[in-house]
C-alpha positions in Angstrom: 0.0 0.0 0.0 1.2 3.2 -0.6 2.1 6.3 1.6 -1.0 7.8 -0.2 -3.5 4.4 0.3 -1.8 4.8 4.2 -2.9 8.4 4.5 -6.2 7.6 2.9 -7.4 4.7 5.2 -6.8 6.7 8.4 -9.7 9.5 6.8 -11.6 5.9 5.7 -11.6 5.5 9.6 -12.4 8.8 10.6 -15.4 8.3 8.3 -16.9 5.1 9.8 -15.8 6.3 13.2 -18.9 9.1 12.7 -21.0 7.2 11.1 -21.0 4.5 13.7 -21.8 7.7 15.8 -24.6 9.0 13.1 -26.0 5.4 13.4 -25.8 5.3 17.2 -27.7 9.0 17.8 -30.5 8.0 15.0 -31.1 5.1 17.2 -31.6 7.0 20.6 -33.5 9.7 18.9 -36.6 7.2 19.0 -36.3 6.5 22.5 -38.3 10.0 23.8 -40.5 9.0 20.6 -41.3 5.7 22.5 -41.1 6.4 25.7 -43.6 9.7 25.1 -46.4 7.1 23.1 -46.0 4.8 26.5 -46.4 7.3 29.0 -46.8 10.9 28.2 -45.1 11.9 31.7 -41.6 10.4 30.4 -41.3 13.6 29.0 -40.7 15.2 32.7 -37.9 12.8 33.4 -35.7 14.4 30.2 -34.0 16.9 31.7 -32.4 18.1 28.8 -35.2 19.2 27.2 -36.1 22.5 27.1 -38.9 23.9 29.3 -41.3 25.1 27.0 -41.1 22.5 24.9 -41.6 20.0 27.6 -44.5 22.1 29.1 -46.1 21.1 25.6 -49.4 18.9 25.0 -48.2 15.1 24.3 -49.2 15.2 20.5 -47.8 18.6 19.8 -44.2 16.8 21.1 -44.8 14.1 19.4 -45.2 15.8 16.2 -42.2 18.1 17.0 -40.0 14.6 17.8 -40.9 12.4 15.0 -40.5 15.7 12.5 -36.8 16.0 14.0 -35.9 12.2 13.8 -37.2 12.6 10.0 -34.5 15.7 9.4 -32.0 14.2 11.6 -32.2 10.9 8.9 -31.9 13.1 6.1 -29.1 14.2 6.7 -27.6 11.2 8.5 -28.4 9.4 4.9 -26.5 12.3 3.0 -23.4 11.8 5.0 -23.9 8.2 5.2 -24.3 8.4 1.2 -21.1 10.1 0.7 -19.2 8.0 3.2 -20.0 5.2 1.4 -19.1 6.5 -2.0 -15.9 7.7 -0.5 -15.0 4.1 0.6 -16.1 2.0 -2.5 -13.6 4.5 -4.5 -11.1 3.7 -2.0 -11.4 0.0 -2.6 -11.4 0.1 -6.3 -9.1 2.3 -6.4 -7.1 -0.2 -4.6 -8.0 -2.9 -6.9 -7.3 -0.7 -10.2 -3.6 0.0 -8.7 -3.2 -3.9 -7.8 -4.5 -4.8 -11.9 -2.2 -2.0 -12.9 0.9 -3.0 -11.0 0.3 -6.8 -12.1 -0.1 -6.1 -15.9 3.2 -3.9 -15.5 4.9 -6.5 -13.8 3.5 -9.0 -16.5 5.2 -6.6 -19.2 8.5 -6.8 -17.5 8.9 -10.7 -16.8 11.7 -12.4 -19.1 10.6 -14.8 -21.8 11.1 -17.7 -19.9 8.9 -16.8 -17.2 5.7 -15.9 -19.6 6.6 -19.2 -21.0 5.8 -21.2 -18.2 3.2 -18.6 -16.9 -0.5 -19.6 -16.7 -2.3 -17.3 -19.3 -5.8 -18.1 -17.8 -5.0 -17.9 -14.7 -2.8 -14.4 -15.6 -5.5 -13.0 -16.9 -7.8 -14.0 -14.0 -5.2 -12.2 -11.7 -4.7 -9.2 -13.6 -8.5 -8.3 -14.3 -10.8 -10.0 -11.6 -8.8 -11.2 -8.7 -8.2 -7.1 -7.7 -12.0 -6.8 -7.9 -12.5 -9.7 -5.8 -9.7 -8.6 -3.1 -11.8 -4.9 -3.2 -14.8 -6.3 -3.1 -14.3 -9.1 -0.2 -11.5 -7.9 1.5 -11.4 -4.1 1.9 -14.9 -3.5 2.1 -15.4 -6.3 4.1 -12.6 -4.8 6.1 -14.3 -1.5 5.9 -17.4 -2.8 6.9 -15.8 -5.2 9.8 -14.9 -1.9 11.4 -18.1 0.2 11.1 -20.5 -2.5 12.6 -18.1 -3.1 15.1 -18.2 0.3 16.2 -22.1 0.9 16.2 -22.7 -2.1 18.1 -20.0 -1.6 20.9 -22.0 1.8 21.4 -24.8 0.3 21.1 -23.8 -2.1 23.5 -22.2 0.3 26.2 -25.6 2.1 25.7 -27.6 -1.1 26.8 -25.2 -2.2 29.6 -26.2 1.6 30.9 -29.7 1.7 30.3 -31.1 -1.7 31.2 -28.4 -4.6 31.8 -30.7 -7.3 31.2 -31.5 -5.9 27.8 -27.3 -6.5 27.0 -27.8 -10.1 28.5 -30.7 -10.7 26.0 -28.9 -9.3 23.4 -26.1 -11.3 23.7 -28.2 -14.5 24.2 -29.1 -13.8 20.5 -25.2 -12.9 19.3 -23.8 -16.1 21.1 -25.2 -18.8 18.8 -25.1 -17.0 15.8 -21.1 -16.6 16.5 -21.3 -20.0 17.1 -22.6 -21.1 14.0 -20.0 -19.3 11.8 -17.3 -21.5 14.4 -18.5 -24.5 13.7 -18.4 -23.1 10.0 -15.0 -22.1 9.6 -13.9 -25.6 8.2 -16.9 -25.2 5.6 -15.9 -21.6 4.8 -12.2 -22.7 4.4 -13.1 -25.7 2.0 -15.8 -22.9 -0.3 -12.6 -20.5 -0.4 -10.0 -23.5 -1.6 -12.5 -24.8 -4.3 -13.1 -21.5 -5.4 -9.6 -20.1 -5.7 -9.2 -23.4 -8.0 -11.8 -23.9 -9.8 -12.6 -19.9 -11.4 -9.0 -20.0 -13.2 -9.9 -23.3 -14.3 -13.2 -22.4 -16.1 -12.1 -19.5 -17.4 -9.3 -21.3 -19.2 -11.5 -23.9 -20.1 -13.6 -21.4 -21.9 -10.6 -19.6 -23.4 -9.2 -22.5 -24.8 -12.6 -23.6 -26.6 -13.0 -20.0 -27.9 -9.8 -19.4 -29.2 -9.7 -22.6 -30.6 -13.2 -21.9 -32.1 -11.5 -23.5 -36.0 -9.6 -26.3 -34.7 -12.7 -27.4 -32.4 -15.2 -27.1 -35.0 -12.8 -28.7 -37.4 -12.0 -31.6 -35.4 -16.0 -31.7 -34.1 -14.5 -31.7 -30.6 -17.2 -29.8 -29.0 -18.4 -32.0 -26.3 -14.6 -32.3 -25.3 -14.2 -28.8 -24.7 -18.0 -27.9 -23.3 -17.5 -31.4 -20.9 -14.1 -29.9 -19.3 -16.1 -26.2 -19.0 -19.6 -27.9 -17.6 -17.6 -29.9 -14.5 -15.6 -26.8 -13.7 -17.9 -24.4 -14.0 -20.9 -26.5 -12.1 -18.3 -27.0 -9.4 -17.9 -22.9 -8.8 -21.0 -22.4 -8.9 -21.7 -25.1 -5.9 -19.3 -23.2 -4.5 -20.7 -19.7 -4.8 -24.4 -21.4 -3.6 -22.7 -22.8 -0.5 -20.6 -19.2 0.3 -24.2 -17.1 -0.3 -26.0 -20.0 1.6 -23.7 -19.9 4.7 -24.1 -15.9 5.0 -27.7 -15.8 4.9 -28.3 -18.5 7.2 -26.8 -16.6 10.2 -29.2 -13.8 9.2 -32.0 -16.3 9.8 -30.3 -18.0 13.0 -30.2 -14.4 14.5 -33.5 -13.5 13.3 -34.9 -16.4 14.9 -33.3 -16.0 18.3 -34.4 -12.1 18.3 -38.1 -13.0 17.6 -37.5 -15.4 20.7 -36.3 -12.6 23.1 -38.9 -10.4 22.0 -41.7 -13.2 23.1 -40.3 -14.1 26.2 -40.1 -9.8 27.6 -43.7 -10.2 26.6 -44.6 -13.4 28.6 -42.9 -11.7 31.4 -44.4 -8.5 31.6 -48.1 -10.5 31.4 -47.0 -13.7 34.0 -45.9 -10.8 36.5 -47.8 -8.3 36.6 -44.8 -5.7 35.7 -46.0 -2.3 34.4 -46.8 -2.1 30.5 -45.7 1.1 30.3 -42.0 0.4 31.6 -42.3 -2.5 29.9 -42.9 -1.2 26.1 -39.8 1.6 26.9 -38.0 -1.5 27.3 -39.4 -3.5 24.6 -39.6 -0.3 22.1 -35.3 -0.2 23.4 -34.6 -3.9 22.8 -36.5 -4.0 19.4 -34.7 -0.5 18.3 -31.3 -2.0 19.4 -32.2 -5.0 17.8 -33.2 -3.2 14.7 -29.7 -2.1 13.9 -27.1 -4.6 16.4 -28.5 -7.4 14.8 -28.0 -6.4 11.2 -24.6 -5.1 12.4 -23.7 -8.6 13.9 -24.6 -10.2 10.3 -22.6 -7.8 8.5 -19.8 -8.3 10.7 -19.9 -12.3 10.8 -20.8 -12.2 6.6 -17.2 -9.7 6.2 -15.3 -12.3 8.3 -16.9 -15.1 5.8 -16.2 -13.1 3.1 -12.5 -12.2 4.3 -11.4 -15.8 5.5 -12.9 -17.1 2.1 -11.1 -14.8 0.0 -7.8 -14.4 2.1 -6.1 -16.3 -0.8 -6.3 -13.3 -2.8 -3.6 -11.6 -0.4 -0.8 -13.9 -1.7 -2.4 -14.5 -5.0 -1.7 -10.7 -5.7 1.3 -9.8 -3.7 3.7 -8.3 -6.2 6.4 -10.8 -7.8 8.6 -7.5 -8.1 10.7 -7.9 -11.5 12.4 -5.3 -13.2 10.0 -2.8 -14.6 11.9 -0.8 -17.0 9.6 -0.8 -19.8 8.2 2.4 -18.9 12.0 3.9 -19.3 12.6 5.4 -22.3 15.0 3.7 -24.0 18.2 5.3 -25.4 18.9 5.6 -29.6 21.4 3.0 -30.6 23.3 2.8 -34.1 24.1 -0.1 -35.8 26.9 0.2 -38.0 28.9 -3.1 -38.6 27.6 -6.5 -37.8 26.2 -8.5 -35.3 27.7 -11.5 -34.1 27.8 -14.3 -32.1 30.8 -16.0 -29.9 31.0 -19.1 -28.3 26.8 -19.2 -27.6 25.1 -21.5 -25.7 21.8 -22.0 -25.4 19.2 -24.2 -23.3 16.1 -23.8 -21.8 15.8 -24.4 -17.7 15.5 -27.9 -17.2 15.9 -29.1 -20.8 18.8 -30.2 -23.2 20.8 -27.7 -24.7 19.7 -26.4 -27.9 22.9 -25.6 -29.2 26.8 -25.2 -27.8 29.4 -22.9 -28.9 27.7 -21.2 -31.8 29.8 -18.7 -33.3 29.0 -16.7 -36.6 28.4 -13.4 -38.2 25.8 -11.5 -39.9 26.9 -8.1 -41.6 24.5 -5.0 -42.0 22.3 -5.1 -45.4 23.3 -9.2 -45.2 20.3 -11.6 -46.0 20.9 -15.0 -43.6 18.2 -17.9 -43.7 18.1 -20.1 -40.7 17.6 -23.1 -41.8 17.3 -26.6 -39.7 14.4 -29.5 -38.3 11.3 -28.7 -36.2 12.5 -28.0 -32.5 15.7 -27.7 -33.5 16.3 -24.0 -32.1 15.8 -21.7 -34.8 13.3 -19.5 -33.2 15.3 -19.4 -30.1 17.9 -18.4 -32.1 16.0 -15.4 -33.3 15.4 -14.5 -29.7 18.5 -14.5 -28.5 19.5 -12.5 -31.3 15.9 -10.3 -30.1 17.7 -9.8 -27.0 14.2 -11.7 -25.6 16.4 -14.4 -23.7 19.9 -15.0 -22.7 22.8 -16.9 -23.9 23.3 -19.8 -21.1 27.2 -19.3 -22.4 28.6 -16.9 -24.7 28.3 -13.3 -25.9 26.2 -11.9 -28.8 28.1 -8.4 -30.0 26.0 -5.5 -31.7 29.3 -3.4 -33.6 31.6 -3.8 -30.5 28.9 -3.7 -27.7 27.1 -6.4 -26.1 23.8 -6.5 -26.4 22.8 -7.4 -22.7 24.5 -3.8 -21.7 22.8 -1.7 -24.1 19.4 -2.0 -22.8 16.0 -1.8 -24.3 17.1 0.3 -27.2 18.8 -2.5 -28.6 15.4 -4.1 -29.6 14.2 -0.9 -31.5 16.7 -1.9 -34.3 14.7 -4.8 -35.6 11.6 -5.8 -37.0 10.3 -8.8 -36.2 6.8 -11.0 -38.2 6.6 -14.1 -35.3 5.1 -17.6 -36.8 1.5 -16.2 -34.7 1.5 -12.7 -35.3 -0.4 -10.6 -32.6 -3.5 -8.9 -33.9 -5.1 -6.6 -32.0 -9.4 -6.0 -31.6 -9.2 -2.2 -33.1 -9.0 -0.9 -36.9 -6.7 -1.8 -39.8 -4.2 1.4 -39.4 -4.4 0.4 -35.2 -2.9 -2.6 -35.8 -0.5 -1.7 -38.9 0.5 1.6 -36.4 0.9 -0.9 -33.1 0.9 0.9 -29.5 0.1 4.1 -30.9 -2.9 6.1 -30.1 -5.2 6.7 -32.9 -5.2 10.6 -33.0 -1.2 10.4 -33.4 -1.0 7.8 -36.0 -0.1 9.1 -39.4 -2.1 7.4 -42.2 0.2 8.2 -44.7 2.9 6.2 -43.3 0.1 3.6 -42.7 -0.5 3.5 -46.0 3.5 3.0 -47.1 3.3 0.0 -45.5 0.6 -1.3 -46.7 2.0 -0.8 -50.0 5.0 -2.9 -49.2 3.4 -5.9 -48.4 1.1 -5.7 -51.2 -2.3 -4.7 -48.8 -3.3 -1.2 -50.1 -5.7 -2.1 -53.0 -7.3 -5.0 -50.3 -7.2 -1.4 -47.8 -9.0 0.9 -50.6 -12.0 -2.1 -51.2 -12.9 -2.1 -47.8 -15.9 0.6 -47.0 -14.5 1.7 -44.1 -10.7 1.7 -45.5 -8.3 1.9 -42.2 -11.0 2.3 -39.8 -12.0 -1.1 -40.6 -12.7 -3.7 -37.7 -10.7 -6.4 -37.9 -11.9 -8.4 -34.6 -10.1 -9.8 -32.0 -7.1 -12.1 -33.0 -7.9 -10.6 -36.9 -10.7 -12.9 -37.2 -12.5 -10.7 -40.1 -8.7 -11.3 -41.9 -7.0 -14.3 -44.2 -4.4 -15.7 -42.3 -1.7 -14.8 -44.9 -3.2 -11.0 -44.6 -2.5 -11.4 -40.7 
């Protein structure tokens, strides 16, 4: 978290600290509403209340309370409003710097780490495990520490007012905190299956799109939708168990409430006590009620949500390679040759691809790499890319070497891969490549388009370089990817 995040949360405190407090005086701004309906003389007994207005008929003060508790929510609910907007920025915030940081950190991993990266489960990281960290975690965070706070005042209230109301309370709390206890093996079994199984259907669903020509090809449909159906039925057992777990202490606590309430009724009537005492304490209890109980949900449904989604914490801590992409890079020349000497090459835990390699390739020189499937010739092109590293040797740009000069090496070369990348945006997007749309110059566009034999193709279409060409270039020929 940042200095910034840090200085943020401590304001994200103050906040809930006074609406805990807004909460809390909404609350006991009922209680002379109550109190007055079961027995006008309560009024007397406030002695903060001003003397003419407690010299007032009953339904004048009535009037006069119930019209202040309705202002007094107004503007509660305005604060309240913007307290909560102010925190769900905070959170997403939070989870846009975390997607952010990842996809930077994904942009600066070597090759041999995207390699044997995960791409599902990347992606999954990158653009919805932040969401679920901001979603479960902070605000459930946020929210562990604002219903914690209204109902310890709440609580300190009771234990002042009318102890046995706090010992009736917490007859309801107890079992309810009980049940998520007896929980917690359930709740850690829902967080394992989900934290496997949502990378798992989202690659199964990648891998039957993206292979949408092969699949239908090969008519291995079933395949594909059998390997999606038992991963994604799984998650969603999962997600029915997690919503089925929170809602059921909501009943539990419901239940137990309703139980209280009917047994400070069978005691006023099987002994005799005085109604109107009786209804002050009842109106209390079912006020308290009202809003502790909710709070108690809330706070047992954030731990739920926190200890089922604590996974995210290590899923997203940051993996911390170099980021230097952002840097840049400085012009290079290239005036000689580039060579090799004495290069090695193998990837981690597999033969070596080739040993000792030595040979050089002069500027304006046309070379053809020629050799069998496997047999290193991309690799060679990569190390020569400056993508990967000679596990021996030295590759020489003039009289540099190429691992001290830095990103600005790469800006020498062009490079057409075996899978070129297509990106979902226009013709002259994708020609242009990582530059924004109102800076690309069309006439240059259109150069290249003349080199590789594309413009008349270009001048056919209706929309020209503002065509579509869909994600992965679907709408284009493979040669004309």
């Amino acid at each position: 978290m940042s200095n910034k995040q840090k200085n943020k949360s401590v304001s994200i405190i103050f906040l809930m600290i006074m609406q805990a407090a807004l909460d809390f005086l909404n609350i006991g701004a009922f209680l002379p509403l109550f109190g007055l309906l079961a027995k006008p003389d309560f009024i007397s007994s406030l002695v903060w209340l001003p003397f003419d207005l407690a010299n007032r008929p009953p339904q004048q003060l009535a009037v006069i309370f119930s019209a202040g508790i309705i202002f007094f929510t107004v503007i509660k609910t305005v604060i309240v409003w913007f307290i909560t907007q102010t925190k769900a920025r905070f959170a997403y915030q939070i989870a846009h710097d975390i997607s952010l940081r990842i996809l930077n950190e994904g942009l600066s991993m070597d090759y041999q780490t995207l390699t044997s990266t995960d791409y599902s489960a990347e992606m999954d990281r990158i653009a919805n495990k932040p969401l679920a960290f901001a979603n479960n975690i902070v605000i459930g965070l946020t929210s562990l520490i604002a219903e914690g706070l209204i109902g310890l005042l709440i609580l300190v209230a009771l234990t002042i007012f009318n102890f046995r109301l706090l010992i009736s309370l917490l007859l309801v709390v107890t079992p309810v905190a009980l049940i998520y206890f007896l929980n917690r093996n359930r709740i850690k079994v829902i967080s394992n299956t989900i934290k496997i199984k949502y990378p798992q259907t989202l690659k199964y669903a990648l891998q039957a799109m993206e292979g949408w020509m092969e699949v239908k090809t090969y008519q291995k449909e079933n395949y594909f939708s059998a390997h999606f159906k038992t991963t994604s039925r799984d998650l969603a057992n999962a997600f029915a168990e997690d919503h089925v777990v929170q809602v059921f202490t909501s009943r539990i606590s419901e239940l137990f409430a309703s139980l209280i309430i009917c047994v400070i009724v069978f005691w006023t009537v099987f002994t005799n006590n005085v109604y109107e005492e009786t209804m002050i304490i009842l109106a209390v209890y079912v006020g308290a009620s009202f809003r502790l109980l909710p709070s108690v949900n809330r706070i047992l449904n954030a731990i739920i949500q926190i200890k089922s989604h604590e996974y995210l914490i290590d899923e997203l801590a940051s993996r911390n390679p170099a980021n230097n992409f952002g840097k840049r890079a400085e012009a290079l020349s290239f005036v000689k040759d580039i060579s090799l000497a004495s290069v090695s090459f193998s990837y981690p835990d597999r033969p070596s691809l080739f040993e000792g390699v030595n040979f050089r390739i002069n500027k304006g020189e046309k070379v053809a790499l020629v050799g069998k499937s496997g047999g290193g010739k991309t690799s060679m092109l990569l190390l020569l890319l400056g993508i990967v590293k000679p596990t021996k040797g030295t590759i020489w740009l003039d009289d540099k070497q190429i691992q001290q000069l830095g990103t600005g090496y790469q800006s020498l070369f062009s490079h057409v891969s075996q899978s070129p990348y297509v990106l979902d945006g226009s013709l002259k997007e994708n020609v242009a490549f990582g530059i924004e749309p109102k800076d690309i110059d069309q006439k240059k566009v259109m150069e290249c388009l003349r080199e590789v034999n594309l413009s008349s193709f270009t001048e056919q279409l209706p929309l020209g370089l503002e065509t579509q060409i869909g994600e992965r270039g679907i709408m284009l020929s493979g040669g004309q990817r």
